[in-house]
C-alpha positions in Angstrom: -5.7 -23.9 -23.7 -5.4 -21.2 -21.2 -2.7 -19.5 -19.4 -2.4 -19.8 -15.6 -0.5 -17.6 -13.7 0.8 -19.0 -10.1 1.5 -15.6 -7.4 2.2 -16.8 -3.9 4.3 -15.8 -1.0 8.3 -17.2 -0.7 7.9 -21.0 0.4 4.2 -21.2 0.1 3.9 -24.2 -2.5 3.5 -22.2 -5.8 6.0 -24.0 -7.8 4.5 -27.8 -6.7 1.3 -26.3 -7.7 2.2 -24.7 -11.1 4.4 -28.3 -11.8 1.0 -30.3 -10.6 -1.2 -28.0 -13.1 1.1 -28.4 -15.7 1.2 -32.7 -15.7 -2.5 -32.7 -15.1 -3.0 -30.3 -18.1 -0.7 -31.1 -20.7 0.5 -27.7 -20.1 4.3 -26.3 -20.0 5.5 -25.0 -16.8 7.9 -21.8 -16.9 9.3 -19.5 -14.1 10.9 -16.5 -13.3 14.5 -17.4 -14.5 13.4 -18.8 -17.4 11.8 -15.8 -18.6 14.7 -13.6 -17.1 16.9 -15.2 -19.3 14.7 -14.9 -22.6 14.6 -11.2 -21.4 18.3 -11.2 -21.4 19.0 -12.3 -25.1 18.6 -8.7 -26.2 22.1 -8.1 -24.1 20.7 -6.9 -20.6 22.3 -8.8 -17.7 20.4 -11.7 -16.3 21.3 -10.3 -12.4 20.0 -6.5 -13.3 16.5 -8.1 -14.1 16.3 -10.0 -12.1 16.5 -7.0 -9.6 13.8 -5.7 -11.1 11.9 -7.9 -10.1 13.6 -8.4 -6.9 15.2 -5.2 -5.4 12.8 -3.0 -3.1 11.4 0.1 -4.1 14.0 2.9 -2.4 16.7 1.1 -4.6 14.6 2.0 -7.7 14.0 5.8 -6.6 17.6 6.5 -7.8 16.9 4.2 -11.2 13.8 4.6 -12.3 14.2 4.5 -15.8 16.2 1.3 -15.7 13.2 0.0 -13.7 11.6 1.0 -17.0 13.6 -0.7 -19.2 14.1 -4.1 -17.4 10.3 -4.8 -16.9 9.8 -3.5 -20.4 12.1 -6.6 -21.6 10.8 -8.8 -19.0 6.9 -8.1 -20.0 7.6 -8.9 -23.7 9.6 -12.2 -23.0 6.6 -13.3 -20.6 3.8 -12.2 -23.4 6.0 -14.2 -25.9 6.3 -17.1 -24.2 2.5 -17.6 -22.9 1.1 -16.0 -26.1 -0.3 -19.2 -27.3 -1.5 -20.3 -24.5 -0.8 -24.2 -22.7 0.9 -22.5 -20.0 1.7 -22.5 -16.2 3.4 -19.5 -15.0 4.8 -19.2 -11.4 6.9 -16.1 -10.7 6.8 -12.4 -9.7 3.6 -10.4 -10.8 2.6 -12.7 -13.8 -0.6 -11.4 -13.2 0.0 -7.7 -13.3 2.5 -8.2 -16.2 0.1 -9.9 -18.5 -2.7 -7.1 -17.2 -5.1 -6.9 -19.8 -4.4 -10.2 -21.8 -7.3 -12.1 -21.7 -8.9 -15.7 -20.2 -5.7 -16.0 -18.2 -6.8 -17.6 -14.6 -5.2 -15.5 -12.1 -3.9 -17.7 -8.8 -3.0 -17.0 -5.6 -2.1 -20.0 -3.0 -1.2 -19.0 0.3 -0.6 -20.9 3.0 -0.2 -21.7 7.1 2.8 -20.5 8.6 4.0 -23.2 10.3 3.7 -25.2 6.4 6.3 -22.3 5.5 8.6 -22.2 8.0 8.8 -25.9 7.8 9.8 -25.4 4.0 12.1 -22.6 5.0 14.3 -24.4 7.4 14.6 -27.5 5.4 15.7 -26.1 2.3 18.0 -23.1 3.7 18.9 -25.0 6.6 18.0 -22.1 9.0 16.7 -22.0 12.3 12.9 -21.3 13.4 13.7 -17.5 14.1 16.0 -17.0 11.3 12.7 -18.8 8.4 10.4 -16.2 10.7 12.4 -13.2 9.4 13.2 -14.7 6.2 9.5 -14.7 5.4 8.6 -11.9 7.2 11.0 -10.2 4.7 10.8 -11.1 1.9 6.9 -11.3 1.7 7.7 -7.4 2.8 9.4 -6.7 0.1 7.2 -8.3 -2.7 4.2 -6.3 -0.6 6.3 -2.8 -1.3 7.3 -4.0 -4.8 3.8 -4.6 -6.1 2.4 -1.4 -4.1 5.1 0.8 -5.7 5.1 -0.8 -9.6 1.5 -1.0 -9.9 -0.2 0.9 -6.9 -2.2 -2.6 -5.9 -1.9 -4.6 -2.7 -0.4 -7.6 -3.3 -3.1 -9.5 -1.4 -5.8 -7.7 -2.6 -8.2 -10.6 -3.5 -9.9 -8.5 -6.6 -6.6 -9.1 -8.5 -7.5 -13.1 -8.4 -9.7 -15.7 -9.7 -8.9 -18.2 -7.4 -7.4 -17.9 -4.1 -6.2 -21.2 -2.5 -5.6 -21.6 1.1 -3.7 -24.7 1.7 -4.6 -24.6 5.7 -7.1 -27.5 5.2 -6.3 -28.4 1.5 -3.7 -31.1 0.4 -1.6 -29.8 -2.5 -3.5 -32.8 -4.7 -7.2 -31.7 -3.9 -6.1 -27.6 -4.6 -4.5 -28.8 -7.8 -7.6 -30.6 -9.0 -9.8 -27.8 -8.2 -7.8 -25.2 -10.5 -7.9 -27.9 -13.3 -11.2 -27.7 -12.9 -11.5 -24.4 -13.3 -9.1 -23.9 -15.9 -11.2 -26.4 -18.3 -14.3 -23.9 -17.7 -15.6 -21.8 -20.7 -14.2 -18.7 -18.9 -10.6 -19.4 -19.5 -10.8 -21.2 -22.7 -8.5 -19.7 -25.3 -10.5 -19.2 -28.8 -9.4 -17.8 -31.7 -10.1 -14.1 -30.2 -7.8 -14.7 -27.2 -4.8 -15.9 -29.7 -5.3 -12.6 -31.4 -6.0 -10.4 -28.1 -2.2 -12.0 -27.1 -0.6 -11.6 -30.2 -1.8 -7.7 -30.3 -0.4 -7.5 -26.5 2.9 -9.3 -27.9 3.4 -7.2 -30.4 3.4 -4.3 -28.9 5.6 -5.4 -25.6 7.7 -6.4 -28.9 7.6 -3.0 -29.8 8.3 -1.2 -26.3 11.3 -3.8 -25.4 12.8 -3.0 -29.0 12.8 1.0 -28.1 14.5 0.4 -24.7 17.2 -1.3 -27.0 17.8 1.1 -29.0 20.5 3.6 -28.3 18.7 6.9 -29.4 15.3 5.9 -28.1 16.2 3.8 -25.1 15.3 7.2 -23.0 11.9 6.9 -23.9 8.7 5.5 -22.0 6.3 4.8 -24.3 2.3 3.8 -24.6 2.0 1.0 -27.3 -0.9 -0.7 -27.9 -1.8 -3.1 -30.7 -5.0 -3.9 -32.6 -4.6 -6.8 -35.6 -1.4 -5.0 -37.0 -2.2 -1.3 -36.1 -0.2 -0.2 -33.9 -0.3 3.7 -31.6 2.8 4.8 -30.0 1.7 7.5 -27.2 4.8 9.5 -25.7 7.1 12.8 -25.8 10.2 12.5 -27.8 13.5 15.1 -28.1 13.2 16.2 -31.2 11.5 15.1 -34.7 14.8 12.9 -35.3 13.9 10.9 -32.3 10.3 10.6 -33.8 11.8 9.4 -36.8 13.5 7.0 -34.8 10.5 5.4 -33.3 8.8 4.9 -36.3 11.9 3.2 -37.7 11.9 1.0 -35.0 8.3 0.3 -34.8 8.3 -0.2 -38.9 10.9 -2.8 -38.8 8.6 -4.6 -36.1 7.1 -7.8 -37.7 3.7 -8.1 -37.4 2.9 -4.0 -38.2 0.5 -3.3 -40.8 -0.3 0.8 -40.1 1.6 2.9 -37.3 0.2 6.0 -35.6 2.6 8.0 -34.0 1.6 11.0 -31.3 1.9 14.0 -33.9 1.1 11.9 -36.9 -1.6 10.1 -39.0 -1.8 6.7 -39.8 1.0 5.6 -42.1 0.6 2.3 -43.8 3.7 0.4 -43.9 4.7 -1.2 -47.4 
């Protein structure tokens, strides 16, 4: 029951992969606008995330908190939709946005450039040199995004389990390869990888419900979750804003005992 997560360049076969992974596994297939629009259900427009996700760094340099706040809500719709695993994810930085939830198998497919550019020009209806700088930027701006989010290359083979190079691979044979990895031990999601994601969910639950609310929505917070204990790390105004936060992070289902930064453990009743 794992989760999958599908990172590829623009026109590079992810989504016929993540589609083939999901009928050969019994698995549900979501993407980027699908999770956007979860995101969005807490009143944050659809085309402002998906600019976070989209829009080059420089454009973020004068927005930075919003940058915040939109991958904030776009983390805890992703955690919430994959948290019980059955899942094929193919969009922007699954991988990095599920950092530190465990089992997930991590893929990258890359592949030839003419294979690209074919897909390119058929589907835009552009020309050879326009698909060459359509690539070219666009793979430039996901490079400069992932750099400037996360400081890690976006190629950087360490952030993968599997890379799969489609130069010599059909799209069938690559597909039945990451089945068969997926059914390994490694990414097999027991009863400690429900409750690692749930703890991770929970506490992108709690981060996206601050960025929400008016008189905490300034803030960027640490959360991090452990079986219904939860420890909010970060500087706040005043002690009313404090109070705020715990409010928030009270009325949060799933918290047992909350730790704020100048505070013991409170149990909740």
């Amino acid at each position: 029951m794992s989760v999958i997560t599908i990172s590829r360049g623009s026109f590079s076969g992810g989504k016929t992969l993540a589609e083939c992974l999901a009928e050969r596994l019994g698995y549900r297939c979501i993407d980027r606008d699908i999770i956007v629009e979860r995101a969005a259900a807490g009143g944050v427009s659809q085309d402002d995330l998906m600019g976070a996700l989209l829009k080059p760094p420089h454009f973020w340099d004068r927005f930075r908190h919003k940058k915040y706040i939109y991958l904030t809500l776009i983390q805890a719709a992703l955690t919430e939709e994959v948290r019980t695993g059955r899942v094929v994810y193919h969009g922007n930085a699954g991988h990095l946005l599920l950092r530190g939830a465990p089992h997930v198998l991590r893929v990258r497919i890359i592949a030839p450039l003419e294979l690209r550019l074919g897909m390119v020009q058929e589907r835009l209806k552009l020309n050879r040199s326009e698909a060459v700088a359509y690539i070219e930027k666009v793979d430039d701006q996901r490079r400069k995004w992932t750099s400037y989010l996360y400081g890690v290359d976006w190629e950087d083979a360490h952030l993968y389990d599997v890379v799969v190079n489609l130069e010599q691979m059909e799209m069938q044979e690559a597909c039945e390869g990451v089945v068969t990895i997926a059914r390994q031990k490694s990414f097999e999601f027991t009863a400690e990888c429900v409750a690692a994601m749930a703890d991770l969910a929970l506490a992108s639950r709690i981060r996206a419900s601050l960025a929400l609310n008016a008189p905490t929505s300034d803030l960027e917070v640490e959360v991090v979750a452990h079986q219904g204990s939860v420890s909010i790390k970060g500087k706040v105004v005043d002690l009313d804003q404090m109070a705020e936060v715990e409010r928030v992070a009270r009325e949060t289902p799933g918290v047992a005992e909350l730790k704020l930064d100048r505070l013991g453990p409170m149990p909740l009743v």
